[in-house]
C-alpha positions in Angstrom: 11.8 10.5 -48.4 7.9 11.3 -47.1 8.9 10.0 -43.8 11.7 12.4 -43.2 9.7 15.3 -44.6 6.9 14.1 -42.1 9.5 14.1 -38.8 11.2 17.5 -40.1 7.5 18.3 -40.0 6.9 17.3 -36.5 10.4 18.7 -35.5 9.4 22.4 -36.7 5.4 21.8 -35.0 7.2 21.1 -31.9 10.1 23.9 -31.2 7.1 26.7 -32.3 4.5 25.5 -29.5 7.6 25.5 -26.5 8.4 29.1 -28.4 4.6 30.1 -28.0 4.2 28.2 -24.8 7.4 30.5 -23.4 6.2 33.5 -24.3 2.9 33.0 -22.9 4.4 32.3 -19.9 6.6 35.2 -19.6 6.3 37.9 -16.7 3.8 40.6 -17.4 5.5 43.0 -14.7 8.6 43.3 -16.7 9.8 46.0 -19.1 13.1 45.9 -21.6 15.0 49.1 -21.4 17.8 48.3 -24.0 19.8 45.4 -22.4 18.7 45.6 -19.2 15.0 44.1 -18.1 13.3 46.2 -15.6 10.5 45.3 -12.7 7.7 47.4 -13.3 6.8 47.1 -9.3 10.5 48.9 -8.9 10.1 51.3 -11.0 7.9 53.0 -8.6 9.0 55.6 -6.2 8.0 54.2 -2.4 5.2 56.1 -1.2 5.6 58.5 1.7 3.0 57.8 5.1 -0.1 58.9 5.0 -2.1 60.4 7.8 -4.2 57.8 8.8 -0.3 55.6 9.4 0.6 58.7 11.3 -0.9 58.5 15.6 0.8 62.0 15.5 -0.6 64.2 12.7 -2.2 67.3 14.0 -5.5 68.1 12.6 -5.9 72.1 10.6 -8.2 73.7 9.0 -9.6 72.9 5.6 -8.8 69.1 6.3 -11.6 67.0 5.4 -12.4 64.4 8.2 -14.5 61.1 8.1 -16.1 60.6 11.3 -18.0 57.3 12.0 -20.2 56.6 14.8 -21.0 53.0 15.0 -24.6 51.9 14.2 -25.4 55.8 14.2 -25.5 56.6 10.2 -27.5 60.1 11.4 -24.5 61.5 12.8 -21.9 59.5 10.8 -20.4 61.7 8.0 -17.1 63.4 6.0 -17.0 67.1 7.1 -14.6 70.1 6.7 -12.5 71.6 9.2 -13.6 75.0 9.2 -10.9 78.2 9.3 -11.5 78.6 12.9 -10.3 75.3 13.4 -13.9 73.8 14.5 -16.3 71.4 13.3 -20.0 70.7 12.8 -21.8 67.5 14.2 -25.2 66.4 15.3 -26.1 66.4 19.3 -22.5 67.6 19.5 -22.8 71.2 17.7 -19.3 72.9 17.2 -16.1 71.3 18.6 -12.6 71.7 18.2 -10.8 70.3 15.4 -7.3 71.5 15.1 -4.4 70.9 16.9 -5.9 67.4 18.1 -4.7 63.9 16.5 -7.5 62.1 15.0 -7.4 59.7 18.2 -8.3 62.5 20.3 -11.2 64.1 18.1 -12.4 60.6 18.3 -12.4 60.9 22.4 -13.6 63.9 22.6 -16.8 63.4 20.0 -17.6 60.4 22.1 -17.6 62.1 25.3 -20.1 64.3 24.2 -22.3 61.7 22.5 -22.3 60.0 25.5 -25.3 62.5 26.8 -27.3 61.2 24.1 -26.1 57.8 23.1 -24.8 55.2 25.0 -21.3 54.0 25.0 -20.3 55.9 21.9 -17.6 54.1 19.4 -16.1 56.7 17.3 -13.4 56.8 14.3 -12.2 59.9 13.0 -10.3 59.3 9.5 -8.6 62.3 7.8 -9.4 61.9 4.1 -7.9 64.9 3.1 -4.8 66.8 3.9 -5.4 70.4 2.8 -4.2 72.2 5.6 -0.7 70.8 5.5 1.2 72.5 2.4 4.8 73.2 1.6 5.9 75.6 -1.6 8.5 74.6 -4.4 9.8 77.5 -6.7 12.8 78.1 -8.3 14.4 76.6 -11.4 11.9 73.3 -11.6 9.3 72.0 -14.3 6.5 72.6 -12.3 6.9 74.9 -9.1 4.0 75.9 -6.4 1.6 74.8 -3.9 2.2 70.8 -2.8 0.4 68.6 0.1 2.8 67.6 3.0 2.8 64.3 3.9 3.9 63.0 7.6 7.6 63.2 7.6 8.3 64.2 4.1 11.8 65.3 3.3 12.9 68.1 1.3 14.0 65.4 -1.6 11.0 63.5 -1.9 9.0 66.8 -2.1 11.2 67.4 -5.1 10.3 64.8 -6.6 6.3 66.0 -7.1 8.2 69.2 -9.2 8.6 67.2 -12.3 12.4 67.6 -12.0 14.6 70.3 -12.8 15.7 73.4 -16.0 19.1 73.2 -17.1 20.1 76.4 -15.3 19.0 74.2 -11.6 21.7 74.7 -9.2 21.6 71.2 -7.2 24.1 72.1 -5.1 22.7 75.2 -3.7 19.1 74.2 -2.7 17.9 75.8 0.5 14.8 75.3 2.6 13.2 78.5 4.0 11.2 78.3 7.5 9.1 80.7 9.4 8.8 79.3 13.3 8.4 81.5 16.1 8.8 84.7 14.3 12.6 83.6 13.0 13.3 83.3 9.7 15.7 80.4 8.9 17.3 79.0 5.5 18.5 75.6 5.8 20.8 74.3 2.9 19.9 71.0 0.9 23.3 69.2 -0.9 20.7 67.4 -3.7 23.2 65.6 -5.4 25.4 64.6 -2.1 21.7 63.3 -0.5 20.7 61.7 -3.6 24.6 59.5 -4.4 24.1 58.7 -0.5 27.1 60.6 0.7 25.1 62.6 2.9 22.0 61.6 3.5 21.3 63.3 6.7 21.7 66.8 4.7 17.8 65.6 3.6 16.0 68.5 5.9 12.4 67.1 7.5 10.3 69.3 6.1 7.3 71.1 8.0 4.2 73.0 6.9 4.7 76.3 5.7 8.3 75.4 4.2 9.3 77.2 0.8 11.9 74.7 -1.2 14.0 77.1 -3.1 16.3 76.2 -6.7 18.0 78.2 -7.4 
């Protein structure tokens, strides 16, 4: 009789420790949502590119820039972009900022240090995006002033407005655009664009755009 009390014993010892061990061992990125187990990595939303992925972006004012001259930490520093567009640097005084891509800011502050330092390496890093803004208002959570990222689309800059009231019309959403004077209003199917039926209705969005919900 000890002996089998002694081996149920061992039995019970045995099955908790591979219960303990298993649970241990389970994935910490994981979530249950009822009967389904979610990724927490998938969870997230894919970021949109930032400026320093983007050769293109174009420089405006209020942007922040990082500009590094190597081996010079006098001149090296994170500056403003003025409202005139300009800029503020040792031995090179005031230069134009805006309109250029960071690659060419970076050519043309080593063309002037060249006067005063030889063979100039320069990096020019936006660290903020302030001049690049679009507008949300309407019938969302949280409307008003958002930061533009390169090649942002009129759905993923809803997706910063905390979603939408009860009285949102999804079907009716409308992008409007001041360029050369014109005004345009360019319609936005949310729901078609988000179930995938058409996803080239998704409108590109540039700076200045107002995203209206109506």
């Amino acid at each position: 009789m000890r002996n089998c009390v002694c081996l149920l014993a061992a039995i019970t010892l045995v099955s908790f420790s591979a219960s303990v061990r298993a649970q241990g061992l389970a994935p910490k990125n994981v979530k249950a949502d009822g009967n389904k187990v979610l990724s927490a990595r998938n969870m997230n939303p894919q970021p949109v590119e930032s400026a320093a992925a983007n050769p293109n972006y174009s420089i405006g004012a209020e942007d922040v820039l990082t500009i590094d001259v190597w081996k010079e930490p006098e001149i090296s520093r994170t500056v403003p972009v003025r409202m005139d567009g300009k800029i503020s640097l040792p031995l090179v005084n005031d230069l134009q900022a805006a309109g250029l891509t960071p690659t060419q800011l970076s050519s043309d502050i080593a063309e002037r240090l060249r006067k005063a330092i030889v063979n100039p390496q320069v990096t020019v890093i936006v660290s903020q995006m302030n001049s690049q803004r679009i507008y949300i208002v309407g019938q969302v959570i949280r409307g008003g002033t958002f930061p533009l990222a390169p090649n942002m689309t009129a759905v993923q800059a809803l997706s910063s407005a905390g979603g939408f009231t009860v009285f949102a019309n999804l079907k009716k959403i409308y992008v409007l655009r001041s360029e050369n004077g014109q005004e345009e209003k360019l319609p936005v199917n949310y729901k078609e664009v988000i179930n995938g039926r058409k996803i080239q209705g998704d409108i590109h969005l540039m700076t200045g755009d107002t995203i209206v919900v109506p």
